[in-house]
C-alpha positions in Angstrom: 103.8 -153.8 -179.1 106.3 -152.3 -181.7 105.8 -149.2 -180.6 106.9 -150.3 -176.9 109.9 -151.3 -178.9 110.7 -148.4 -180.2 110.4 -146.6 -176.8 112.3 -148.8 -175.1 115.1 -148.8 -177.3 115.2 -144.8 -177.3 114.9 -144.7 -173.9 118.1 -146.8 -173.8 119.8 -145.3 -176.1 119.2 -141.7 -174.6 120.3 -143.5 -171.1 123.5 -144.1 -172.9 124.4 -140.8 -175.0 124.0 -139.6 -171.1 126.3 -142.0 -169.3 128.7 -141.3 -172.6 128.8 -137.7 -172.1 129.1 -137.8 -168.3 132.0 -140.3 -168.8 133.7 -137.7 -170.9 133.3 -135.2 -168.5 134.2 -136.6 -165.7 137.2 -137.8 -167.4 137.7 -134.2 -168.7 137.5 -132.7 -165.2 139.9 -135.6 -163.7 142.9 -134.0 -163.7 141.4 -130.4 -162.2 139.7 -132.5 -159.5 143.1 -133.7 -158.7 144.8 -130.5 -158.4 142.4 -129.1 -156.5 142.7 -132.2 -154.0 146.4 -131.9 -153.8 146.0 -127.7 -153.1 143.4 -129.0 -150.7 146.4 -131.2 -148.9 149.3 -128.3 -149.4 146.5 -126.2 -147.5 145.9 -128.3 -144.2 149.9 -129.1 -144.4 150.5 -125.2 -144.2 147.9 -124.9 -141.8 149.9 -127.2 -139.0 152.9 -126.7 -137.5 153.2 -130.1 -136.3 153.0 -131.6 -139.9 155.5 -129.6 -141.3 157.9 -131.2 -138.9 157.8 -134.5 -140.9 158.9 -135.1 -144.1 156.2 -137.6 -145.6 153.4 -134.9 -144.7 155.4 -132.9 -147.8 155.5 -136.1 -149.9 152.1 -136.9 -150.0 151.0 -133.6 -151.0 153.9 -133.7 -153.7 152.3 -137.3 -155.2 148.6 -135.8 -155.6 150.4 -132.7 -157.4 152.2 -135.1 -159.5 149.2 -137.4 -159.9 147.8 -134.5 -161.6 150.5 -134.2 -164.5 150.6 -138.1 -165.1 146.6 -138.2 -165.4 146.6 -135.7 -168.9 150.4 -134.6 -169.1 149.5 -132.6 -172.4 146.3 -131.0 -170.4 145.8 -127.3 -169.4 146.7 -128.9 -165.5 149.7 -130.5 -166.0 152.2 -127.4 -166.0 150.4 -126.2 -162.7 150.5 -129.3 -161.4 154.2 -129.9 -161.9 155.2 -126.4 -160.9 153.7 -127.4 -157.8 155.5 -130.7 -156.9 158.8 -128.3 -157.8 157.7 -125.7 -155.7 157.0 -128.0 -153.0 160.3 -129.5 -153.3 161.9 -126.4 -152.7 160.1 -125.5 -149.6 161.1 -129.0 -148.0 164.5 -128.5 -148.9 164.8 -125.7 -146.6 163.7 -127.0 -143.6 165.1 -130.8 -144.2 168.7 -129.1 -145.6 169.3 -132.1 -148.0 170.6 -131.7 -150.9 168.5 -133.9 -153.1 165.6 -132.4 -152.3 166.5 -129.0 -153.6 168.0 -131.3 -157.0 164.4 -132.4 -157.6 163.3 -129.0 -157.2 165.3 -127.8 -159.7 165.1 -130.8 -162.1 161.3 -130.3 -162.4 161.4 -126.8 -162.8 163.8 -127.2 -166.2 161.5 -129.5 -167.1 158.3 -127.1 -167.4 161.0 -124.9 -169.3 161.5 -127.5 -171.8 158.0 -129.0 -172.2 155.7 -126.1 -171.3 157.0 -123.2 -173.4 153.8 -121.4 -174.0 152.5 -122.1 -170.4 152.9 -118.8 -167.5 154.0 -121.6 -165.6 157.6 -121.5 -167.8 157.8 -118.2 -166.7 157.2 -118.9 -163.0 159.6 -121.6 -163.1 162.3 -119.8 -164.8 162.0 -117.3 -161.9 162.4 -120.0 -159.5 165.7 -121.6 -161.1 167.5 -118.2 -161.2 166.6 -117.9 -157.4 168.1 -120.9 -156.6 171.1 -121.1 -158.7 172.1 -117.0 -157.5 175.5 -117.1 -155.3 175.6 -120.6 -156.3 178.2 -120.6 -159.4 178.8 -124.6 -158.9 175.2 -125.7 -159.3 175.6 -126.4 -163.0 178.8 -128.9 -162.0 177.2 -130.4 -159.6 173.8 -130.8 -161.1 175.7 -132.7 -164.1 177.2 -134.9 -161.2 173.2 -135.4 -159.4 171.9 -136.2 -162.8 174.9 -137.7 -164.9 177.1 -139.1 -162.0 179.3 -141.4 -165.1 180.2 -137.9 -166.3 184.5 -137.8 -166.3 184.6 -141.4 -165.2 185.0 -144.9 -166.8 181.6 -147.7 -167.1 183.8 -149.6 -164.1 184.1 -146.3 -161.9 180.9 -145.4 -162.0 180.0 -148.7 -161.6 181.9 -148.6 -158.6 180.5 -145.6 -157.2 177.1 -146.8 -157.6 177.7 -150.1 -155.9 179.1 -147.8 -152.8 176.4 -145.7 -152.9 174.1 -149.2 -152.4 176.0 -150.7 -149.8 175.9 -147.1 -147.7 172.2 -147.4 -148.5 171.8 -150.9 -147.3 173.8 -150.3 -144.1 171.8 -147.2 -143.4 168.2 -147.8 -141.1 167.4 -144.2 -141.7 167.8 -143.8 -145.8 166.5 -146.7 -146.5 162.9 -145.4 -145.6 163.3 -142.7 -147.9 162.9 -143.2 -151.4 164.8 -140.8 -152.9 168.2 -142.4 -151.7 167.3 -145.5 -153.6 166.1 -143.5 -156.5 169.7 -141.6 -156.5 171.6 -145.1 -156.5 169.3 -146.4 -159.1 170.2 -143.5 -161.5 174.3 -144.1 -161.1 173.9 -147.7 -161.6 171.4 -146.7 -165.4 175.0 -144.1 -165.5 176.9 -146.9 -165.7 175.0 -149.0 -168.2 174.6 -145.9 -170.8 178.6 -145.0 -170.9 179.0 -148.9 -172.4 176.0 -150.2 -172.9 177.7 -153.0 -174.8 180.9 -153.5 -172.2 182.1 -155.6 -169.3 180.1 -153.7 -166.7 176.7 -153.2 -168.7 175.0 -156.8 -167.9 176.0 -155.9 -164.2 174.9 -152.6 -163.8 171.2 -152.9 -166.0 171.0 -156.1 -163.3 171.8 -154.0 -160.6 169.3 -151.4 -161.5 166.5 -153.6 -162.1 167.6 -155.2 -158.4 167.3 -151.5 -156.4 163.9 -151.2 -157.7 163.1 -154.8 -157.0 164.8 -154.2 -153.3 162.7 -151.0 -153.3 159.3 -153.1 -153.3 160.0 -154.5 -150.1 159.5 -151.3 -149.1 156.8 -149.2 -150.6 154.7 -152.3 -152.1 154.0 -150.1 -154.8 153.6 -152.4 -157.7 155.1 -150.0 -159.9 158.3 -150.3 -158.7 158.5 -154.4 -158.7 157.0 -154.0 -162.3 160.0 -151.4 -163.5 162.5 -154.3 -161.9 161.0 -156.9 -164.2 160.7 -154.9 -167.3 164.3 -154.3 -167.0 165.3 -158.1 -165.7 163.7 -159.1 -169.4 166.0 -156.1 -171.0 169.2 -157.9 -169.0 167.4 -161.8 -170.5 167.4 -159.7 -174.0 170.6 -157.9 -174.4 172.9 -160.1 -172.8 172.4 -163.8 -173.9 175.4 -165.0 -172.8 176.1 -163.1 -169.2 175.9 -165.1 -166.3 173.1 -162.3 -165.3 171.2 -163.4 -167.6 170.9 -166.5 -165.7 170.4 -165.0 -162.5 168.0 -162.4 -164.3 165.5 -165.0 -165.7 165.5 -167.2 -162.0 164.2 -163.7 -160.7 161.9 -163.3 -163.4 159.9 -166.6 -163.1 159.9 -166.0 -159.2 158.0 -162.8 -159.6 154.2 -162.8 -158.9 151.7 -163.6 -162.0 150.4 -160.0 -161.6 153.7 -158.7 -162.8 154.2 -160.3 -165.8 150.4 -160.0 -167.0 150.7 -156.1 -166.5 151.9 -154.4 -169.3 154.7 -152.6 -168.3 157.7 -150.0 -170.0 161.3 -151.3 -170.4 162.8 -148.1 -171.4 166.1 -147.7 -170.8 165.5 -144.4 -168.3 163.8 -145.8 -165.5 162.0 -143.1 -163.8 159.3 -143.0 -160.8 157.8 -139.7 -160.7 156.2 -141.0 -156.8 158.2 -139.6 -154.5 156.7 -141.0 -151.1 158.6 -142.9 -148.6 157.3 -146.3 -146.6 157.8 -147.3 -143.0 159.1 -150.2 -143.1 162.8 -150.9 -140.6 164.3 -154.5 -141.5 166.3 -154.0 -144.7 164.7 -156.0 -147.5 167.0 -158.7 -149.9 166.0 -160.4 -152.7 166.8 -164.0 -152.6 167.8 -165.9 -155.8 164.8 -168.9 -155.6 166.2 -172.4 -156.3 164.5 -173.8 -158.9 163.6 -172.3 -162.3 159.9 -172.3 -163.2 160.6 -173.0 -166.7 157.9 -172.9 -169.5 156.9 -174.8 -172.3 158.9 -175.2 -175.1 161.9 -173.3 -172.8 165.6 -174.7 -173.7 168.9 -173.3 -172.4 171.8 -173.1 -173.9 175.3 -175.1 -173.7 177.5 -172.5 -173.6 181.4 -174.0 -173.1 183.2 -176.8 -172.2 186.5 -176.4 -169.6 189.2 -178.7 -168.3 191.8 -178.6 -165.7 194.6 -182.3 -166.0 197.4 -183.8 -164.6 198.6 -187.3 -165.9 196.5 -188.4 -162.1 193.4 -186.8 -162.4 190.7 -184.5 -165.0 188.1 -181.8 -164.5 185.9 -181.3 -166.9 183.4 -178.4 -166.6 180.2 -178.0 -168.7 178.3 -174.9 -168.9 174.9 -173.9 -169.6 172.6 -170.6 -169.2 170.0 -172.6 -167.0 169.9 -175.2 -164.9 168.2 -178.8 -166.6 168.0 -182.5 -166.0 170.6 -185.0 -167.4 171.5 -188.3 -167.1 175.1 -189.7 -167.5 176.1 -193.4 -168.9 179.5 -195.4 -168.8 180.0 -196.9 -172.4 182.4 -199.9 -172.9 184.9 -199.9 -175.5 183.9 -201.3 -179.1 186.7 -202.5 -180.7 184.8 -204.3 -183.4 184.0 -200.6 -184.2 187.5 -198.7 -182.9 185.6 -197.2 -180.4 187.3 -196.3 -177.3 185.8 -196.1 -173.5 183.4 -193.0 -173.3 181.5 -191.1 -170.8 178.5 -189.3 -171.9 176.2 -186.8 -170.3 173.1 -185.7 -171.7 171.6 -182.1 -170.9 167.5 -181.9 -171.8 165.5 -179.4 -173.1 169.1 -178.0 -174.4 171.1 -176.6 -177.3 174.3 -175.9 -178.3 175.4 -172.4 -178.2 176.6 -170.3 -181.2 180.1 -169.9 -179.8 180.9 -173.2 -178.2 184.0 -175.0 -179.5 182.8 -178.3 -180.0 185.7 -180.6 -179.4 188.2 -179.9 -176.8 191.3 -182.1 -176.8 192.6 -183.6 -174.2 195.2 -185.9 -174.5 196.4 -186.5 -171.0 196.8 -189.9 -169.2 193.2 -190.2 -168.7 190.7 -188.7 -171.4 192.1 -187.9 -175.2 188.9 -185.2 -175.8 185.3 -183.5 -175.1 182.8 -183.1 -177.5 179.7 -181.4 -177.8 177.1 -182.4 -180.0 173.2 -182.0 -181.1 171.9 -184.8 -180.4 168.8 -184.4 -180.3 166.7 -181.5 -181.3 166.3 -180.7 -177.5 169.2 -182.1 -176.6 173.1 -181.5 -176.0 175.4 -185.0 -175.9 178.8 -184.7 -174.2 180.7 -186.9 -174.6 184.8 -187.9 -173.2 186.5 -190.4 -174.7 188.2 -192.5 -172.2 192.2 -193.9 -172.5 192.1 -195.2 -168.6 190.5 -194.7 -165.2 189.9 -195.6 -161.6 187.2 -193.9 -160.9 184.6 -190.9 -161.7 182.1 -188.3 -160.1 179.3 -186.2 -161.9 177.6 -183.3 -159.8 176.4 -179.8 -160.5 176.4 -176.4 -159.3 174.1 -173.7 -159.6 173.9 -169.7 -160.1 174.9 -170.1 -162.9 174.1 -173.5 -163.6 177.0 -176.1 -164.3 178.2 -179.8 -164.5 181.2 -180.8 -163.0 182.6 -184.2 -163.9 186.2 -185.0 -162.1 188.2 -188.1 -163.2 190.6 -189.8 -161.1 193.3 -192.4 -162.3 194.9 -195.5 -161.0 198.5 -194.5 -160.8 200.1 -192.5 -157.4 199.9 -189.2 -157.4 203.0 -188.5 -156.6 204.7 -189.3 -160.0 203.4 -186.7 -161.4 205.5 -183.7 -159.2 208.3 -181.7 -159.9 210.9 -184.3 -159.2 212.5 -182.8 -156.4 216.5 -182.9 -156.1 218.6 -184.9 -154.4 219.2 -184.2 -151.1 223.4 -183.7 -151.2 225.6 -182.9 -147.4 228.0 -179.6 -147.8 231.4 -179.9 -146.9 231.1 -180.5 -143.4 228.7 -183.5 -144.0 225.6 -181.1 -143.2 222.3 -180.9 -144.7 221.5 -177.6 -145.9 218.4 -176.0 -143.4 215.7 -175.8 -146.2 216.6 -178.9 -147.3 216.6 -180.6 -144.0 213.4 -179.1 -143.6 211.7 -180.3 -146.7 213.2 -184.0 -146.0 211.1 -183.6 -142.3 207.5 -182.6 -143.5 207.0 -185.6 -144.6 203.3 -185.0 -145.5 203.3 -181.9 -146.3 205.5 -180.4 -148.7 202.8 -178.6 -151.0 200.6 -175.8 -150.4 197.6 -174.2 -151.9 196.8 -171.1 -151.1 193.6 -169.8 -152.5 192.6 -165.8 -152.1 189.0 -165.5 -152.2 186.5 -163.9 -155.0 188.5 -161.1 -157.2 188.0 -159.8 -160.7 184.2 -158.8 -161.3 183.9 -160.7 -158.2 184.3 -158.5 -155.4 182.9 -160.3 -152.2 181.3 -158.5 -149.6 181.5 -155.0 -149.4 183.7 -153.3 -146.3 182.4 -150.8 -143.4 184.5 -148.7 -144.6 184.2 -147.4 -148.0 186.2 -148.6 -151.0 187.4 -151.9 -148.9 186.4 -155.2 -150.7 187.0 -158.5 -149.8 188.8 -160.0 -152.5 191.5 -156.8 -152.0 191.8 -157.9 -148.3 192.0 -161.9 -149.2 194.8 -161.4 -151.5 196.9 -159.4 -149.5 196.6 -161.6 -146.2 197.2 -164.9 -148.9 200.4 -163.1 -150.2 201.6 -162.9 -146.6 201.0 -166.2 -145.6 202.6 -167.7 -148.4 206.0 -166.0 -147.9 205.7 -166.9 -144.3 205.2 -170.4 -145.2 207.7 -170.7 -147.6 210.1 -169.3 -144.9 209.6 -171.0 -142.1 208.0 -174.6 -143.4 210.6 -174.2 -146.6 208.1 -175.8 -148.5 206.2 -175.1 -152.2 203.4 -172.8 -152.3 201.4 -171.8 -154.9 198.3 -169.1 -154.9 195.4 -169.5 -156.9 195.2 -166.0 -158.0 198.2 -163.6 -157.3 196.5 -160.9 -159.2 192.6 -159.0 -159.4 191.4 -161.5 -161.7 188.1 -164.0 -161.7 188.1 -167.4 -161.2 185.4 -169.8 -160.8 185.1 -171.4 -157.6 185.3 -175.2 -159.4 188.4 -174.1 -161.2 190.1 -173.2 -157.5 189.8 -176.9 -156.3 191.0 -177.8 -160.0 194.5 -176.3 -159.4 194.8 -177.9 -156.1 194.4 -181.1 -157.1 196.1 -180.6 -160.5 199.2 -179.4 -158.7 198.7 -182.5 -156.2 198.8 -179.8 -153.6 198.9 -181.5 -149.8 197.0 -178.6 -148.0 193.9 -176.4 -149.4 193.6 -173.3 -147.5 191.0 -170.5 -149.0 191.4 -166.5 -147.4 187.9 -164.8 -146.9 187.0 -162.3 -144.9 182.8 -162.5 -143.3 179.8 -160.4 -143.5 176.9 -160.0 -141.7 174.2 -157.3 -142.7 174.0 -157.3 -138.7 177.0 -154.7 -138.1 178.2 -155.7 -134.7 178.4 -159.8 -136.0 182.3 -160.2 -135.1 184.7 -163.1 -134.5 186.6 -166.1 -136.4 185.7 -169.7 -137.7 187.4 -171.8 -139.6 185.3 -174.2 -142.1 185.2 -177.5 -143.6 183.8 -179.7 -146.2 181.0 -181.2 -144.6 177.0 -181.5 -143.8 176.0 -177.8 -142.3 174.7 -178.6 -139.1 172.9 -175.0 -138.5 171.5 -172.1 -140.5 174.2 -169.7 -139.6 176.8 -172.3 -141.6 174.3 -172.3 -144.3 174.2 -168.9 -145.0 177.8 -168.1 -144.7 178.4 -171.4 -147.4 175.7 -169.4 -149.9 177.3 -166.2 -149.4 180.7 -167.3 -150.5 179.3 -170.1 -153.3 177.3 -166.7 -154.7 174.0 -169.0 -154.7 170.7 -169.3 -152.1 170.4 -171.2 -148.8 167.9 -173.3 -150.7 170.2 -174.3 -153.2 172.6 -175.2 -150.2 170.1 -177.1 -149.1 169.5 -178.9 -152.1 173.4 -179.6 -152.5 173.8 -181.2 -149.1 171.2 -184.0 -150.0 173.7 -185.6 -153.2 177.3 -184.6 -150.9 177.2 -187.7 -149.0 178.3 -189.7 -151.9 180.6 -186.8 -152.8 182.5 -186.8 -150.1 183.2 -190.6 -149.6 187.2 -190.1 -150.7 187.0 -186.8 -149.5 189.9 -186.5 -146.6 187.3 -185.0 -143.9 189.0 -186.2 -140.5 192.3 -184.3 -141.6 190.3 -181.3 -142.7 188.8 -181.0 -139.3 192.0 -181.7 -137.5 193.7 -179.2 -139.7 190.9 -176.6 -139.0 190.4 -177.0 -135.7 194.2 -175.9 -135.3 193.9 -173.1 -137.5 191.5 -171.8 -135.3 192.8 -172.8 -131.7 195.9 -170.9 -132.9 194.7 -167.5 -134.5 192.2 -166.9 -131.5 195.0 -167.3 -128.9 197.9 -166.0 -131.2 195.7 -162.3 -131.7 194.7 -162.6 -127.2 198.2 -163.1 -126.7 199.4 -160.5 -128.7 197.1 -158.1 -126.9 193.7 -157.6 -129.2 190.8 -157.2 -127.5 187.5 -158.6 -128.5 188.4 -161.6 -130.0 185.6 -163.9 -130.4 186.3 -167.4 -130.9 183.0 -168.8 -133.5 185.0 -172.1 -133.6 185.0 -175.0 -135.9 182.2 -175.9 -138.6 181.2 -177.0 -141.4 179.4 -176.7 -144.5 179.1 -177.5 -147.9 181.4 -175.0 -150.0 181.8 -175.4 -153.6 185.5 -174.0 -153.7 186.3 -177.4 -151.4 184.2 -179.7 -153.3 186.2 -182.6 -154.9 189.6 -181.5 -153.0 191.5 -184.4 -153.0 193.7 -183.5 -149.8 192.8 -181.4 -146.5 191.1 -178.5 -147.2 189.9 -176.1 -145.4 188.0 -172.3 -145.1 189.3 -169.5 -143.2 186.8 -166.9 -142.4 189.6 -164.1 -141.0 186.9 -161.7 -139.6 183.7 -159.6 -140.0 184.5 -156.9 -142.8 180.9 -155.6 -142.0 182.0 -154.9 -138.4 183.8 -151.1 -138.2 186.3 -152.8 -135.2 187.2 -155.8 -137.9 187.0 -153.6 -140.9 189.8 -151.3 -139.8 191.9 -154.6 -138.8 191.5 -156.3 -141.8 193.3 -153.4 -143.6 196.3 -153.0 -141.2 199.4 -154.8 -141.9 200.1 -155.2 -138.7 196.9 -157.1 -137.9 197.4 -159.3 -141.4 200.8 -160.5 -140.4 199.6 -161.4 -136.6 196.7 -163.1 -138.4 199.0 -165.2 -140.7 201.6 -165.8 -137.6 198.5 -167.5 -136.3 197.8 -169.8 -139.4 201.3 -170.9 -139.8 201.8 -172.0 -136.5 197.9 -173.4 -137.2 199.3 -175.5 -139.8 202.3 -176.6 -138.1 200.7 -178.1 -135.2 198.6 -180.1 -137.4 202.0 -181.9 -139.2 203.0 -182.6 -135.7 200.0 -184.3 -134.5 199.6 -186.3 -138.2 203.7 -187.1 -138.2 204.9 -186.5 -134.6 208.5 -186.7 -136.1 208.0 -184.2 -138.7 210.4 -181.7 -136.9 212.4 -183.2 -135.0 216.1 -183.3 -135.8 218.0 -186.4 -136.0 221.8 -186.6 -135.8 222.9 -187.6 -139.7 225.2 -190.2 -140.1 227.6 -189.3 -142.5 229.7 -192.6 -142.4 
């Protein structure tokens, strides 16, 4: 019986010694099995005419020849297996004509220079590169350009460049299929981030690169590209703590598929996929900013500032945080036992205050005397606003990036706390002035807001034609309109923005009703990633009553449709003061009068989208008629080209004025009608 023992165990152990060694060698011969599987391919792809025609024939056969240098890229294959990919490279390059092909080429064949010294394979390539570089004296300058496209340029040029060369991509049926172009955009975007890897544009552009190779996924499903997009999403959450990506990076994070974040994956900086293949695949792919963040246990967020916009009337107060969270809000009486004034606190869970935060934020206007921010808990941020007097208040938040917004309104009339406007004296033949006559008719409207959409880091949507953005195009048609309705309404105007600079869409409505401006009017220009979407519509504050409103409301509140979604089911109570039947009046004549104004002045094609409404944060808590003017479709090449003639922008703002002025005469009928003055 021991004996049996004995045998057995030798038996199994000699079973295994042969299974051990057979591993070995199979995992020895792994990478020559490969190469001669990927020869096997180049040979039946030489072999047929008809496959040569089409370009992923050559970049399958290129992966199995790169397979081979990934599986032991010290090994005695790897040179040959490289020089081959190269080699392949160049032969496609000739028959396809591109450009980037024959940049591959040439990039992998420096790269067996470099890394293969001792190899006959360096010597081969080295041949290869002088080859292709004879005749051609400006390969050098524009290889630098191929592989460091920042070179000579600033962190926001090359940014620039690199969100051109996505939008082309995006727009383009044909290059999307092919990975390369994604690749190429990818690289200027990583250009970007290295030339200021601590600057303004670095938090974008790392984001941007990790969202190209997220976008990528959609269409080659190869997991290694969705897992490159999360290692770098985690390098965004890392490096830049405070960036509003950081936010959006960490929302795309959780919304990622568990096999993603159990794989172990690189997060170095250069992101590189040596697979070269391209997928079939026709509808361009988006990734969409989920609403809710999956957070985990023991997970806080950060309270990162407190903001506030007053008049003596009415307060905005603006708390922001990294992530979205729960809180609760509670009315305090005053204490004077104690010397305690009124005071309105809101309590943010799972939260904590952020290192740079300034902690109290005085007030002192005729409603609140301060903010404060305090621990109050070890998970939890207290604000808190002490109160002098109020009628009445409203709490809601916004999202991407996540924020409370808490507007106070007070008791006394609004219009106390104007410019106190000077008397209206006759001249010397008993006659009022024009402009003043003028301003003594518009009875209800005598102030104007006109607000220039996006701008700053905020671009909006991207133009058919290159280098056109929409905040460029909404400031120059909001500059137009105001002079034209200074001149011919004589009344006040003010702009949110009369520069490129960023402002929050919450601090927009803030200046309105801090100014206690009469009309709200906010310039933007539409997209569609359908190119031939054209036409005009005019928008109000309201419930969206179809999908096509929805998505134009999360386009310009930067957010999701489901967050929209979420939004409309708390605006109800929101919108009880808010002056909705004017809005609509007002931008139902807006709209009436550009479509005819641009038929009658003989431009064809223009397509009346009409009225709607939706729930847009820029108009949320607008205290007087407001309304959003979507001008036309930058995406559409007809619109485009428009948008960016003068011609067209006055017409356009012709249109608007005489908008706005029907919509005085129908709310004050007398508002322009001259009366003989008795000067008695």
């Amino acid at each position: 019986m021991y004996r049996k023992k004995i045998i057995i165990a030798s038996l199994l152990l000699f079973c295994f010694c042969i299974v051990l060694v057979a591993g070995t060698a199979a995992h020895a011969t792994t990478a020559k099995q490969a190469y001669y599987k990927a020869e096997g391919c180049y040979k039946h792809l030489r072999g047929s005419s008809a496959k040569m025609k089409y370009r992923e024939n050559w970049l399958r056969c290129i992966e199995k020849f790169q397979l081979v240098y990934r599986l032991d890229p010290t090994g005695p294959w790897a040179s040959a297996g490289l020089y081959m990919s190269g080699y392949l490279y160049q032969k496609l390059a000739k028959l396809s004509g591109k450009k980037t092909d024959r940049h591959e080429a040439i990039d992998i064949y420096q790269r067996i220079v470099k890394r293969y010294p001792h190899s006959r394979y360096r010597q081969k390539a080295a041949v290869q590169l002088q080859t292709m570089s004879a005749g051609k004296a400006s390969d050098a300058k524009t290889l630098a350009t191929r592989y460091s496209p920042g070179i000579g340029k600033s962190a926001e040029q090359t940014y620039r460049d690199a969100e051109a060369c996505y939008s082309r991509l995006r727009k383009n049926p044909k290059k999307v299929k092919y990975r390369h172009n994604w690749l190429q955009c990818s690289e200027k975007f990583q250009a970007a981030y290295r030339q200021d890897s601590s600057g303004p544009w670095a938090a974008a552009a790392l984001y941007m690169t990790a969202k190209l190779h997220a976008d990528l996924y959609d269409y080659s499903r190869r997991k290694t590209d969705l897992r490159t997009a999360y290692d770098t999403y985690r390098k965004v959450v890392a490096r830049f703590p405070d960036s509003r990506y950081k936010v959006k990076a960490t929302l795309l994070i959780n919304d990622m598929p568990a096999w993603v974040k159990s794989a172990t994956g690189s997060a170095d900086e250069g992101i590189a996929a040596t697979d070269r293949a391209g997928a079939k695949r026709s509808s361009a792919g988006t990734t969409v900013l989920p609403a809710k963040k999956k957070r985990g246990s023991g997970g806080v967020i950060t309270v990162d500032s407190l903001r506030y916009w007053s008049n003596p009337n009415y307060t905005r107060v603006v708390i922001d945080a990294s992530d979205d969270t729960t809180f609760k809000t509670h009315l305090l009486k005053k204490d004077p036992a104690r010397n305690k004034p009124q005071r309105l606190y809101i309590d943010l869970k799972h939260s904590r205050l952020g290192p740079n935060i300034k902690t109290i934020i005085p007030i002192n206007d005729d409603l609140l005397m301060d903010a404060r921010a305090g621990q109050y808990k070890k998970d939890a941020v207290r604000v808190v606003m002490d109160i002098k007097s109020f009628k009445s208040y409203k709490i809601f938040s916004l999202k991407d990036p996540f924020r409370i917004v808490i507007d106070v309104w007070g008791t006394g009339n609004a219009d106390k706390t104007r410019t106190k406007r000077p008397v209206l004296r006759a001249g010397k033949k008993g006659k009022l002035p024009t402009s003043a006559l003028a301003k003594q008719l518009a009875l209800g409207v005598s102030r104007i807001i006109i607000d220039p959409g996006h701008g700053g880091r905020d671009y909006g949507a991207p133009g058919y034609l290159k280098g056109v953005h929409e905040k460029d195009i909404a400031l120059q048609i909001a500059r137009r309109l105001a002079k034209k309705l200074r001149r011919q309404l004589k009344c006040e105007v003010f702009l949110t923005r009369n520069s490129d600079r960023f402002l929050t869409l919450e601090e927009r409505t803030a200046i309105a009703n801090t100014k206690n401006a009469d009309l709200f009017i906010s310039i933007h220009a539409n997209s569609n990633r359908d190119r031939r979407a054209y036409g005009i519509e005019t928008y109000f504050l309201n419930l969206a009553t179809d999908d096509e409103a929805i998505r134009v409301a999360a386009t310009e509140n930067a957010t999701s449709t489901k967050n929209i979604s979420d939004l409309q089911t708390i605006l109800s109570d929101l919108m009880q003061n808010a002056k909705i039947n004017e809005s609509s009046r007002l931008a139902g004549n807006v709209q009436v009068s550009m479509v005819s104004h641009l038929r009658n002045k003989r431009y064809s094609r223009i397509k009346d989208k009409g009225v709607k409404q939706a729930p847009f944060y820029v108009l949320l808590g607008a205290q007087m008629p407001a309304i959003l003017v979507e001008t036309s479709f930058i995406s559409n090449p007809r619109e485009c080209k428009r948008l960016i003639d003068p011609k067209y922008q006055e017409r356009l703002c012709e249109a608007i004025v005489q908008g706005i002025q029907r919509y005085i005469r129908d709310t004050t009928p007398t508002a322009f009608i001259r009366k003989p003055l008795n000067n008695s």
